[in-house]
SETIDO-355906 format. One record per residue (C-alpha): y, z, x; residue number from 1; residue in three letters. Coordinates in Angstrom, 3 decimals, m for minus. Each point is the difference from the previous one (the first is absolute). Layout:
N
Y:Z:X:NUM:ALA .
...
//
This chain:
416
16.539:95.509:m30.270:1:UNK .
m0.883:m3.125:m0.945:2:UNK .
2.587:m3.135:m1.474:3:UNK .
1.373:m0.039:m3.061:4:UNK .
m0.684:4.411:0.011:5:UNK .
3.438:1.851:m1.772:6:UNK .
0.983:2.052:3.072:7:UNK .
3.092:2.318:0.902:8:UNK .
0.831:m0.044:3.819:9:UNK .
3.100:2.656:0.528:10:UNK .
2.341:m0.789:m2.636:11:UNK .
m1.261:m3.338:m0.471:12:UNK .
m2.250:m0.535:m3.009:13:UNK .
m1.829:m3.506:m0.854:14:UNK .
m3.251:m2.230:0.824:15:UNK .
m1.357:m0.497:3.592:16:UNK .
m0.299:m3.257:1.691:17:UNK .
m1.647:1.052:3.132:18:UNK .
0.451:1.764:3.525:19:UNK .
0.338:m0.857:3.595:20:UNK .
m0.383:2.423:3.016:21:UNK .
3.655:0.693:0.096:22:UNK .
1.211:m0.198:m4.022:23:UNK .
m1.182:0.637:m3.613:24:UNK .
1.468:m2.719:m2.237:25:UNK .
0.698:0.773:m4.212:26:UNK .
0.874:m2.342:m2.402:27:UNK .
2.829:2.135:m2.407:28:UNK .
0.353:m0.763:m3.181:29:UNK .
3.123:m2.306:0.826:30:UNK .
m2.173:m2.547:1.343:31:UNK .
1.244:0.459:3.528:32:UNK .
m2.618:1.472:2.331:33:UNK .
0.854:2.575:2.818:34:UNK .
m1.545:0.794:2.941:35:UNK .
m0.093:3.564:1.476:36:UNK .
m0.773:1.206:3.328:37:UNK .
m3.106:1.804:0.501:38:UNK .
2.289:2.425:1.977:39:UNK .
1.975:0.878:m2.910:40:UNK .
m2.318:0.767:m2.140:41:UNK .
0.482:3.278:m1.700:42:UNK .
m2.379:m0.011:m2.843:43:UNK .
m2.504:m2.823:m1.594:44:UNK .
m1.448:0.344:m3.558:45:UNK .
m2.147:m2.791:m2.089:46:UNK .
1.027:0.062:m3.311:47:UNK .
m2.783:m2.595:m1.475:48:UNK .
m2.191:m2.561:0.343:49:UNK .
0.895:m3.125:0.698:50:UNK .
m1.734:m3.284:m1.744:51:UNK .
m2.294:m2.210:2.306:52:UNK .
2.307:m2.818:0.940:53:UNK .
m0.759:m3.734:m0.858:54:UNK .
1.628:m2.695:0.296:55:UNK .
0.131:m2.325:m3.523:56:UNK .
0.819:m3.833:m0.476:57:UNK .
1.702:m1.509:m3.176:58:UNK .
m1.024:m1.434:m2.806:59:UNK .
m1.164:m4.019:1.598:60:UNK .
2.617:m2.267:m0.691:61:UNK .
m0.354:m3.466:m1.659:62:UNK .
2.292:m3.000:0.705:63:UNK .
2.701:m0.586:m2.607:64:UNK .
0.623:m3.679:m1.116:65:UNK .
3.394:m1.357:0.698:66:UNK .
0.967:2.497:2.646:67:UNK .
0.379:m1.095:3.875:68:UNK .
m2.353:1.048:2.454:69:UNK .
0.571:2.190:3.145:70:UNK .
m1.674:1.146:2.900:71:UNK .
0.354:3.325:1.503:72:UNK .
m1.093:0.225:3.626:73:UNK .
0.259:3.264:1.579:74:UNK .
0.779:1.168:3.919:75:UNK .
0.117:3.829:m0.469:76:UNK .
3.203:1.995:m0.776:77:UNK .
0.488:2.344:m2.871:78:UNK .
1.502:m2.497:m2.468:79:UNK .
m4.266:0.071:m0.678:80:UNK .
m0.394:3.648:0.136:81:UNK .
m1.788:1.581:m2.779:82:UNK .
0.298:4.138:m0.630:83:UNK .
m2.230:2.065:m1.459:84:UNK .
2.525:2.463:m2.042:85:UNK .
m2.397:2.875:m0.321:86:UNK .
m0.756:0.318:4.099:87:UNK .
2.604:m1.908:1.719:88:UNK .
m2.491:m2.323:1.626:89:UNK .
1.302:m3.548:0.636:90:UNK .
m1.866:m3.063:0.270:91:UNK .
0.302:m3.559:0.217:92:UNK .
m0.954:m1.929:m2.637:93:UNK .
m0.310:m3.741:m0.330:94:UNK .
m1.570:m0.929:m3.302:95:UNK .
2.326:m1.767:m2.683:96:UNK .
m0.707:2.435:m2.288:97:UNK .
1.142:2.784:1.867:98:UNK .
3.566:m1.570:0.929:99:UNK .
0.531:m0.552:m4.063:100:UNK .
m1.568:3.397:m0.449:101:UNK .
3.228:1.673:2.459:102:UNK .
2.134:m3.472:m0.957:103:UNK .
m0.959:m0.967:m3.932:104:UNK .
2.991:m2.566:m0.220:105:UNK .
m1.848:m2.108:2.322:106:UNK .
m2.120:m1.178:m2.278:107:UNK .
2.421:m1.039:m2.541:108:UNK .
1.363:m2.412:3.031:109:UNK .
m2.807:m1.900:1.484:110:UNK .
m3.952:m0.285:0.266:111:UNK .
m0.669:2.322:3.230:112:UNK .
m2.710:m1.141:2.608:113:UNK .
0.390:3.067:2.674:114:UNK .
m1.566:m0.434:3.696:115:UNK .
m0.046:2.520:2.916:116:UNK .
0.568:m1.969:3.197:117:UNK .
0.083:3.312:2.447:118:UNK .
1.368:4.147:m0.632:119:UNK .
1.647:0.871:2.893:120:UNK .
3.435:1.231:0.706:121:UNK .
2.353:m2.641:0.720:122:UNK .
0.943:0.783:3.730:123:UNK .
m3.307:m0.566:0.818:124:UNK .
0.162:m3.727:m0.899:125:UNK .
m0.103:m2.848:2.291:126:UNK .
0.281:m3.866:0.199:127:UNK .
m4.027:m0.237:m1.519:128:UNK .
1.320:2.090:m2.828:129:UNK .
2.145:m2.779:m0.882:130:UNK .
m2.392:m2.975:0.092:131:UNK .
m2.416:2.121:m2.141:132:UNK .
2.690:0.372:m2.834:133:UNK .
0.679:m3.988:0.758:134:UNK .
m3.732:m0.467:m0.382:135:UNK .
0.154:2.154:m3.659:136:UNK .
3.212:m1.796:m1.475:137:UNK .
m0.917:m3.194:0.916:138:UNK .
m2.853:0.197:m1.934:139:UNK .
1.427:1.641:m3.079:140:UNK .
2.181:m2.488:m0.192:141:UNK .
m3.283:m2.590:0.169:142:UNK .
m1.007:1.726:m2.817:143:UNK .
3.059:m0.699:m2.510:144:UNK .
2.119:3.678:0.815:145:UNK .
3.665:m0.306:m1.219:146:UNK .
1.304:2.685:1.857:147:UNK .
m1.623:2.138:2.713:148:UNK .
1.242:3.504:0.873:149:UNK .
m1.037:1.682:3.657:150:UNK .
m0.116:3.340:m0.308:151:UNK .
1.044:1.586:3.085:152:UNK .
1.350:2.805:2.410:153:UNK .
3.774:0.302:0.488:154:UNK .
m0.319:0.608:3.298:155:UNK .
m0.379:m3.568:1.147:156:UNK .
0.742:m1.271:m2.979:157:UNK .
2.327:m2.213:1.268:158:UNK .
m1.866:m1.048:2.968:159:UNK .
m2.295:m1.430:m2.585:160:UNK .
2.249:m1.613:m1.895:161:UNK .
1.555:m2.373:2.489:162:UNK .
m3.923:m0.552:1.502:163:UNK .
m1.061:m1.802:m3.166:164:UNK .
3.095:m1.615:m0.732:165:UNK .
m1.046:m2.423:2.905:166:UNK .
m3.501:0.308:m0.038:167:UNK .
0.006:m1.084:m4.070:168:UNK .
1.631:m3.481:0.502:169:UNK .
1.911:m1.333:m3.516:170:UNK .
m2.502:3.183:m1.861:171:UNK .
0.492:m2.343:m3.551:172:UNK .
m0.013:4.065:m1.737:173:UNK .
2.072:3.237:0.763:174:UNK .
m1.513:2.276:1.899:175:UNK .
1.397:3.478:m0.188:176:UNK .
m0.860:3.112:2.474:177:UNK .
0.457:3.084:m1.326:178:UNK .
0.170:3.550:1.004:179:UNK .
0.757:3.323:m1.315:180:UNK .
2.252:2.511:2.054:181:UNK .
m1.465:3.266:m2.533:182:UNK .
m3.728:0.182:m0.795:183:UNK .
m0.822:m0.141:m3.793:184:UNK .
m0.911:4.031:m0.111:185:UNK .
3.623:0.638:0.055:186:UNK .
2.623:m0.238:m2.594:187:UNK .
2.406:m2.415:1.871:188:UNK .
m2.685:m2.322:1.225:189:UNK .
1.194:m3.566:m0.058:190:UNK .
m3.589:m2.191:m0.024:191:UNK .
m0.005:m0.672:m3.497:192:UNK .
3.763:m1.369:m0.455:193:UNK .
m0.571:m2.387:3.536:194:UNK .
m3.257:m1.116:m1.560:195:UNK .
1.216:m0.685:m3.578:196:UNK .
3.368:m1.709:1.245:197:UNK .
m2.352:m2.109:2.406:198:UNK .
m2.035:m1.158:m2.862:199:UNK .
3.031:m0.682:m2.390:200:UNK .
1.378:m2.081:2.981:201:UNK .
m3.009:m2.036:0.595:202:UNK .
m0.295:m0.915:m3.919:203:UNK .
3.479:m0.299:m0.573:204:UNK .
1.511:m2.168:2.907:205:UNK .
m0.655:m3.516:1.748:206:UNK .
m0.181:2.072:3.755:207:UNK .
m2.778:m1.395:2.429:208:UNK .
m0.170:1.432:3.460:209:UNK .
m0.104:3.296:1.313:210:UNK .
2.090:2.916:m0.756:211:UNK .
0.656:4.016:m0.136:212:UNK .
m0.193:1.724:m3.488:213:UNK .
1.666:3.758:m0.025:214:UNK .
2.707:2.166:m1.045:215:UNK .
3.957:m0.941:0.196:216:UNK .
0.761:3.876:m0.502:217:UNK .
m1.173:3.250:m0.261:218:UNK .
m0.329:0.068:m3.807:219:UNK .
m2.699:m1.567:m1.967:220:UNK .
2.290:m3.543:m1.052:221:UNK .
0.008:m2.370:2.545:222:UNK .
m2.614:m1.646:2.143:223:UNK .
1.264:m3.002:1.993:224:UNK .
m1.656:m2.776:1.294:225:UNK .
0.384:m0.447:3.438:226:UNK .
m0.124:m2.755:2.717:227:UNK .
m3.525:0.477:1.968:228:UNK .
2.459:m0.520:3.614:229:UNK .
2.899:1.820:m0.558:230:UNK .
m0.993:3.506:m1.437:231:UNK .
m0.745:2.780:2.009:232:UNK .
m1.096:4.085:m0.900:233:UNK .
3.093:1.839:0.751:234:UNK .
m0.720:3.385:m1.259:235:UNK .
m3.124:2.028:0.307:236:UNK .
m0.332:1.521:m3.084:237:UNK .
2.443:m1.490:m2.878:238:UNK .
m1.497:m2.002:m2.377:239:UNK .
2.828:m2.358:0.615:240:UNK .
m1.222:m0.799:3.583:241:UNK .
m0.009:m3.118:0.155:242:UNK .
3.890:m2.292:1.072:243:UNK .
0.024:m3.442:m0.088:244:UNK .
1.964:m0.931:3.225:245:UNK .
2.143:m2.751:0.723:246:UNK .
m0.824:m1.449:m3.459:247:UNK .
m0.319:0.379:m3.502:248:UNK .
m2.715:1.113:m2.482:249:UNK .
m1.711:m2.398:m1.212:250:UNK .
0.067:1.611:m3.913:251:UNK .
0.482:3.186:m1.266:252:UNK .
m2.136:0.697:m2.957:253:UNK .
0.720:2.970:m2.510:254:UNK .
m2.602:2.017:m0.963:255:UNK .
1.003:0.971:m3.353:256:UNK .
1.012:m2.925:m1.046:257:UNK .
m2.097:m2.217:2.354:258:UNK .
2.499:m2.354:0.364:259:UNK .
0.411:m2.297:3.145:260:UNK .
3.514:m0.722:1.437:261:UNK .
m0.467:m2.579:2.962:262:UNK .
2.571:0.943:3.347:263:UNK .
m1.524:m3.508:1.735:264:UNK .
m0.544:m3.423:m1.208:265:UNK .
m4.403:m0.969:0.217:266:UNK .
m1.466:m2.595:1.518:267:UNK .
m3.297:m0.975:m0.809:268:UNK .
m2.611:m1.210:2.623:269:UNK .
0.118:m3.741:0.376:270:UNK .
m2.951:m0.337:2.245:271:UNK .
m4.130:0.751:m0.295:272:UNK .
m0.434:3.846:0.747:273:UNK .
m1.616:0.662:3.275:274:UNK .
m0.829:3.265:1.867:275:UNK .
0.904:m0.337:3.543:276:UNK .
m1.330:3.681:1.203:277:UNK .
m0.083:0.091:3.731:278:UNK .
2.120:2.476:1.880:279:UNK .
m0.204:0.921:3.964:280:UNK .
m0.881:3.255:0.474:281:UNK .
1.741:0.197:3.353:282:UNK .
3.983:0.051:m1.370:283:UNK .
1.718:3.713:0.354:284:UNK .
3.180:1.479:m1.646:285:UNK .
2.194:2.025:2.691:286:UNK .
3.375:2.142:m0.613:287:UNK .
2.800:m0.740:2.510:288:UNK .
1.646:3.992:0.489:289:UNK .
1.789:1.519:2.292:290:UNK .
m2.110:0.780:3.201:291:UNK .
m2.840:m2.306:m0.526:292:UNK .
m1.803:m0.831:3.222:293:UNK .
m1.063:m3.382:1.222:294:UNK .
m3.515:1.467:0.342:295:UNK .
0.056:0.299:m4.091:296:UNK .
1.150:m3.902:0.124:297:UNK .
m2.832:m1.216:2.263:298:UNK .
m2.581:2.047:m1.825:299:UNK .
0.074:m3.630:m2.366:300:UNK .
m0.864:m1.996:2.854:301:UNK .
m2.696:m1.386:m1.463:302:UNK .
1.031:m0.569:m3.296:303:UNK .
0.739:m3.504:m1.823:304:UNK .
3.092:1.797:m1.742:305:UNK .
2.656:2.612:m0.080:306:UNK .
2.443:0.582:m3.025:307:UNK .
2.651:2.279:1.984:308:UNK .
1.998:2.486:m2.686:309:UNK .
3.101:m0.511:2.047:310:UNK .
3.088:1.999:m0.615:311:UNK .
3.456:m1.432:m1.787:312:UNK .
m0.212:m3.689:0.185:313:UNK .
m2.868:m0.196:1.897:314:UNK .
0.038:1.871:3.098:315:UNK .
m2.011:2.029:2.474:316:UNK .
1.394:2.099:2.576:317:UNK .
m0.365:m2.634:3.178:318:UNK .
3.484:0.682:1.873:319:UNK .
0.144:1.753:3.284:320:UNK .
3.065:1.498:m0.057:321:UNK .
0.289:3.225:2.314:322:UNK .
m3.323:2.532:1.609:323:UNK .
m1.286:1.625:m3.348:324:UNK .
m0.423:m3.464:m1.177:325:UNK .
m1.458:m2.052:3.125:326:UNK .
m3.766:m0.830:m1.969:327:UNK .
1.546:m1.539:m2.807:328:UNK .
0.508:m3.505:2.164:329:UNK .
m3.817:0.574:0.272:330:UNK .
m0.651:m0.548:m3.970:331:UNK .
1.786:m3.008:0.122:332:UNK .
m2.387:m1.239:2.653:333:UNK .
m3.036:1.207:m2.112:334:UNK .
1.315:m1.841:m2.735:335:UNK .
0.330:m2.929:2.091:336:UNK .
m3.452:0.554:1.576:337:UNK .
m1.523:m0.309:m3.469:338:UNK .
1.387:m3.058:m1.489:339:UNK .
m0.713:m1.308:3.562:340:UNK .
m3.666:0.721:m0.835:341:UNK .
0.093:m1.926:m3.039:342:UNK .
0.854:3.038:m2.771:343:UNK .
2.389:m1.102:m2.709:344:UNK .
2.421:3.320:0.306:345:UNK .
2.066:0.002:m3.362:346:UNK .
3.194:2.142:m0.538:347:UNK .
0.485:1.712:m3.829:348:UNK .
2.501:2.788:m0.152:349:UNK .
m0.658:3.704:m0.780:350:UNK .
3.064:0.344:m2.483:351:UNK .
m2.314:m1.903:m2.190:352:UNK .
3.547:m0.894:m2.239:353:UNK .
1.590:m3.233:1.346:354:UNK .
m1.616:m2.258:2.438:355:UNK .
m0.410:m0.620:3.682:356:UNK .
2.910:m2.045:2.077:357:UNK .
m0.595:0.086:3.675:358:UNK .
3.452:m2.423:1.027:359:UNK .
1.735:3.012:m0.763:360:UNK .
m0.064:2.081:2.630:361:UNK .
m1.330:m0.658:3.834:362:UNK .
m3.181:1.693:m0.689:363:UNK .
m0.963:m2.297:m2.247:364:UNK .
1.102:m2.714:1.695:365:UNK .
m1.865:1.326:3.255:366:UNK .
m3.354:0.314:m2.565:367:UNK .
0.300:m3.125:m1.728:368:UNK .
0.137:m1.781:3.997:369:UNK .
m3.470:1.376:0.559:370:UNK .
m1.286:m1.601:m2.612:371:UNK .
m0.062:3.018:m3.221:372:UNK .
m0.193:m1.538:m3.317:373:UNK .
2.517:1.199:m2.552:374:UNK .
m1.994:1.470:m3.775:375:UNK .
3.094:m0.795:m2.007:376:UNK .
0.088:2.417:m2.592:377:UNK .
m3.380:1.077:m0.267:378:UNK .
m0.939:3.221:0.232:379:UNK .
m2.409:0.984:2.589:380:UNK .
m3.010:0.189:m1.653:381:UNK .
0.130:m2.968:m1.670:382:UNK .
0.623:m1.976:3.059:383:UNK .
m2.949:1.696:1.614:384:UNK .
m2.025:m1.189:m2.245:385:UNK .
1.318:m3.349:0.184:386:UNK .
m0.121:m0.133:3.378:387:UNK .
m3.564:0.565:m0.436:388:UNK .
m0.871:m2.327:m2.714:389:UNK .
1.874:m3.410:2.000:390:UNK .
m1.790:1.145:3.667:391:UNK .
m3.430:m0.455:m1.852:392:UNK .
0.946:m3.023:m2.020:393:UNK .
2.985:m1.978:1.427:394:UNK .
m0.533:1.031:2.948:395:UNK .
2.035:m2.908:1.857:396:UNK .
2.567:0.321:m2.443:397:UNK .
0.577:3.870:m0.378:398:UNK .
3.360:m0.114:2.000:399:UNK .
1.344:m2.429:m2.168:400:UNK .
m1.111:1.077:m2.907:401:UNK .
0.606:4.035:0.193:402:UNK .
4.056:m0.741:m0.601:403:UNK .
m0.959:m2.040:m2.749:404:UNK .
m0.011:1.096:m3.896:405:UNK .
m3.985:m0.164:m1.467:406:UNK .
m0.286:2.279:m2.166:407:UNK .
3.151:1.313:m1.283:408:UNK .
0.409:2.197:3.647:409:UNK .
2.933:m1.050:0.908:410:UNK .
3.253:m0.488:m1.454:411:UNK .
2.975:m2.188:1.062:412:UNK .
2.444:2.264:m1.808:413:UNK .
m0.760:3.295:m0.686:414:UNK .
1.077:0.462:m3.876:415:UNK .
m1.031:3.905:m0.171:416:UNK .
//
């Protein structure tokens, strides 16, 4: 059997994809492909030939006058998969002509440039990752681009997010990342809508600075645009992953009407753009639960940074209060230990909703004594990153400054 051959495994009858050592997998004529055990097999039948499979561009496009211009820089993800409908084979595909091939209202919207920056899943990323896509919008924008749109895995999506909304210093353009939480072989995929709403928000509004484009809901109306430090993947599946916390959208934008309705007043960049791309490498990310040992805590000893997820307001379990609980006075000392040896130790909160007060309660007290920084109300991730960005270029000023509001991180009043 080769791909794309009309086959009937047991009961089920359509084209096959291809075959590991454990499972058979048929495309049916739903679109959805199943995979059956080689175990189960009862009978196997090919019904026809299948067509040599090929993969074929658009028609090349030519620049419209009068419409805006905007790069497409792609990470990965499926927002750029590409499906072959006869065999079920995916592919990633990065030419402009394919994206208006699978997404014609694109270019109706804007003049496309399209540029692969790296195909990888998004979990694999790291700090580099982010000075490459630096590297690639900076010099889009160079080169006139209105609008750029990241395409990009939703995994770390948001880790993403809040790393170039420092590194792109008063960006004078919106730049949008984008994912897609359904590949474009299936029905309810959600690439095209993100994409198109991205566009229509980049031609449409005054924005400049990073941000999130993606669905509000699980139907095809709504994508909001969302703050690059406050939204986080809290589902891992629904197209409506994606919560802005602590804050606001930015816009909402309707996608059959493509209007814009603005949640949060813009401010527009009053200073020269600059990319400001170092982050230290050595800055970890550690969850305060029940049981953790001071071992776990001193594993960081070397480290220039720690953002601890504490629980509540800010808390880690440090009290000493009868046998079962004797090692816990030994994570406060860790703690201690490391901000001794120079680590900036930061405290975010694990309830991710609301924001971190450690005069509350005598644990916090106890942790703010030692020297542990309070995150506000950012969420974990973001001050991570943050963390990481002012150790490699404020270095003298990061304690100061990680409290402080840069980039729209923290709020004094938390209006959602």
């Amino acid at each position: 059997m080769k791909p794309g051959d009309k086959v009937k495994i047991n009961e089920y009858e359509g084209l096959f994809v291809n075959e590991t050592e454990n499972a058979v997998f048929v495309k049916l004529d739903n679109g959805y492909n199943v995979g059956i055990s080689k175990d189960k097999i009862k009978s196997k039948k090919k019904l026809g030939e299948g067509k040599k499979f090929e993969i074929k561009h658009g028609k090349k496009l030519k620049s419209k006058k009068g419409l805006p211009n905007i790069s497409i820089l792609h990470t990965g993800g499926t927002i750029a998969s590409k499906v072959d409908y006869r065999t079920g084979s995916v592919f990633s595909s990065f030419e402009p002509e394919d994206l208006v091939g699978m997404f014609p209202e694109l270019s109706e919207i804007a003049n496309l440039n399209s540029k692969l920056i790296s195909n990888m899943w998004s979990e694999d990323m790291n700090f580099k990752h982010y000075k490459l896509m630096a590297k690639a919008i900076k010099e889009e924008v160079s080169n006139g681009a209105n609008g750029i749109i990241l395409t990009h895995g939703t995994d770390t999506l948001g880790y993403t997010a809040a790393a170039l909304a420092f590194i792109l210093d008063n960006v004078p353009v919106p730049v949008l990342v984008v994912g897609a939480q359904r590949s474009s072989d299936r029905g309810s995929s959600d690439a095209g809508m993100n994409l198109i709403c991205a566009a229509e928000f980049i031609i449409k509004s005054d924005f400049a600075g990073v941000a999130i484009c993606m669905h509000s809901e699980s139907g095809d109306k709504i994508c909001d645009i969302m703050p690059a430090c406050k939204t986080r993947k809290m589902h891992s599946s629904r197209r409506d992953a994606f919560t802005v916390v602590n804050d606001l959208p930015i816009a909402s934008i309707d996608y059959n009407t493509k209007e814009i309705k603005f949640h949060k007043e813009l401010h527009k960049p009053q200073e020269d753009f600059k990319v400001i791309d170092n982050l230290e490498e050595n800055v970890g990310l550690l969850k305060m639960y029940p049981g953790i040992r001071p071992e776990q805590i001193k594993s960081f000893r070397n480290y220039k940074g720690l953002v601890l997820e504490g629980t509540g307001l800010g808390h880690a379990p440090i009290n000493s209060i009868d046998e079962f609980t004797k090692s816990n006075k030994d994570n406060l000392k860790a703690i201690k230990e490391l901000i001794d040896s120079g680590c900036v130790v930061v405290m975010a909160t694990q309830t991710l909703y609301g924001r971190v007060n450690m005069n509350v309660y005598s644990t916090g007290r106890d942790l703010l004594s030692i020297g542990v920084i309070s995150a506000e109300d950012m969420l974990p991730e973001t001050a991570f990153v943050k963390l990481a960005w002012l150790l490699a270029n404020y270095p003298k000023e990061v304690k100061s400054l990680i409290g402080k509001n840069l980039r729209g991180e923290i709020n004094k009043r938390i209006k959602a």
